[in-house]
C-alpha positions in Angstrom: 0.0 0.0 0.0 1.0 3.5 -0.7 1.6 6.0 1.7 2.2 10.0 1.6 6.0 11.1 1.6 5.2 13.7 4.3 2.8 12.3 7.0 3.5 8.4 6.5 -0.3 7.5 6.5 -1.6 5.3 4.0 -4.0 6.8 1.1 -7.6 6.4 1.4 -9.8 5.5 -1.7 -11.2 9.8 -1.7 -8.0 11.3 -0.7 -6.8 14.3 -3.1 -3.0 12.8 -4.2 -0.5 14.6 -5.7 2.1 13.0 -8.0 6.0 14.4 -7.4 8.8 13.2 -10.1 7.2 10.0 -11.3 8.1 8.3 -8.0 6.6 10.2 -4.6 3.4 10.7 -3.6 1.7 13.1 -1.1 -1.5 13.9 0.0 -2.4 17.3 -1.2 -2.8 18.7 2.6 0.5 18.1 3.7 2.5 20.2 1.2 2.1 23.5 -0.7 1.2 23.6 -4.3 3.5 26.9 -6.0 2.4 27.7 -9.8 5.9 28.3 -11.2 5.6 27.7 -14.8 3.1 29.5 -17.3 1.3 28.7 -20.2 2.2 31.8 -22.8 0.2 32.7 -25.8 0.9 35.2 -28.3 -1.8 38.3 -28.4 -5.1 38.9 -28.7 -6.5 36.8 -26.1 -7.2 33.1 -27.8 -3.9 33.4 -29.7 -1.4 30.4 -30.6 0.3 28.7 -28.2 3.9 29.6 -27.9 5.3 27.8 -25.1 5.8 27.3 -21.6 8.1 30.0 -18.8 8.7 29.9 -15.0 8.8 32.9 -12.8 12.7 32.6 -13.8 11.8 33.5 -17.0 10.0 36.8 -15.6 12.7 39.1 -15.4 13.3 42.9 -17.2 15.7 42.4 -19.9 18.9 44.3 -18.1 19.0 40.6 -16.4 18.1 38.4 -19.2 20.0 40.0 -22.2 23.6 40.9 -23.2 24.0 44.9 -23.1 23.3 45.8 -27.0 20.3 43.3 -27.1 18.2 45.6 -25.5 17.3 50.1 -25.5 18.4 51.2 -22.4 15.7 54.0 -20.6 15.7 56.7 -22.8 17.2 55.5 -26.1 15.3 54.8 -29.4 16.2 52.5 -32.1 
């Protein structure tokens, strides 16, 4: 029988599970679900599907690109 990572108790038949790296299981009160990737689709609203980003992938350019990749505050092209 199968029990939760966290509290060691085995799961009942209505018990809300979650699934961690194909090989632990937990029951969904004992941790903390954190969104950290995002579905991204290209504009207007109902557009193509481009991909997927984390909250890593967030960031204003000054972190994310090489200086010349990107206008700095005040320049145009």
């Amino acid at each position: 029988m199968k029990k939760c990572e966290s509290c060691g108790e085995i799961f009942k038949e209505f018990d809300n599970i979650v699934f961690v790296n194909e090989q632990d299981y937990f029951h969904e009160s004992c941790v903390v679900l954190v969104p950290v990737k995002y579905a991204v689709f290209a504009k207007p609203k109902g557009g193509d599907f481009l991909g997927i980003c984390s909250d890593d992938d967030l960031d204003c350019p000054l972190l994310m690109l090489e200086e010349g990749e990107y206008l700095k505050e005040g320049e145009t092209e």
